[in-house]
C-alpha positions as CSV (number, residue, x, y, z in Angstrom):
1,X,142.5,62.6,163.6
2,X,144.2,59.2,162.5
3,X,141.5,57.2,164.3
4,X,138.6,59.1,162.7
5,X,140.3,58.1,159.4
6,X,140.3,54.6,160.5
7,X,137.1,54.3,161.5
8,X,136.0,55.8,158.4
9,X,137.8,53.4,156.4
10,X,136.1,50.7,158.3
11,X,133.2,52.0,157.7
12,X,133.5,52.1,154.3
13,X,135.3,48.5,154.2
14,X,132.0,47.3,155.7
15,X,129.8,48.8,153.6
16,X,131.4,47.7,150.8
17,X,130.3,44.2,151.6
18,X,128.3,42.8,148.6
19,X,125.7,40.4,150.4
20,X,123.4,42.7,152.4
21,X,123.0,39.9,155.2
22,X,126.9,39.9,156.3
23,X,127.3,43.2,155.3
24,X,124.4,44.0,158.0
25,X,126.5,41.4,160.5
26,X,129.5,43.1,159.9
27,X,128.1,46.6,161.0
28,X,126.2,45.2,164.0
29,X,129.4,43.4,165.1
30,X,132.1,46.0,164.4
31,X,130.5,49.5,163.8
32,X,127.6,49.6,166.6
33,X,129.6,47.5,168.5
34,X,126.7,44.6,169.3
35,X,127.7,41.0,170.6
36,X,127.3,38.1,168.3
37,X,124.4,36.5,170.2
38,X,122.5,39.8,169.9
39,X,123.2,40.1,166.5
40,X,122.2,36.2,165.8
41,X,118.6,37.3,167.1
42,X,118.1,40.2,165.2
43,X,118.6,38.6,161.8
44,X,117.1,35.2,163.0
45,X,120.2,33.0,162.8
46,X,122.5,30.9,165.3
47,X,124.9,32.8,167.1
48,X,127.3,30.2,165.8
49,X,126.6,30.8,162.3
50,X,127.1,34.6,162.7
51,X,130.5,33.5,163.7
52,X,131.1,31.1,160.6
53,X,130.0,33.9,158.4
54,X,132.7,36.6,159.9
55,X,135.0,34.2,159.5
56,X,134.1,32.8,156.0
57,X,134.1,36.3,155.1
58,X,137.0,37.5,156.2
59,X,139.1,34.0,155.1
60,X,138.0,34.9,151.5
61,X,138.9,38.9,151.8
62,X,142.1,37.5,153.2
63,X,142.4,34.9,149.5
64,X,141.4,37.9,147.3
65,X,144.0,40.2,149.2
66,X,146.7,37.8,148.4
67,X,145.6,37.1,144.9
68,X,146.1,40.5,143.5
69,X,149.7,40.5,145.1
């Protein structure tokens, strides 16, 4: 039961996620479960810059978290 409810909150988390081109990363990646050089070919980029976008992503989540502290 509590997984379910995380997965749903992921789920929601992700598709929350304002630009539809990382939003569409971040459900490949994490919800479907797809590696990052699979994902890179499906929406034509480097596999390298699916990783900079996660990360870019998830560093500014992370500021915004800590700003409304």
């Amino acid at each position: 039961k509590e997984l379910e409810h995380e997965c749903v909150e992921i789920e929601e988390w992700v598709e929350a996620i304002t630009d539809s081109i990382t939003r569409l990363i971040f459900r490949m990646c994490f919800i479907e479960g797809r590696r990052q050089k699979d994902v890179a070919k499906a929406v034509n980029l480097d596999r390298s810059r699916i990783s900079r976008k996660i990360d870019d992503y998830l560093k500014n989540a992370h500021k915004a978290q800590n700003a409304h502290v």
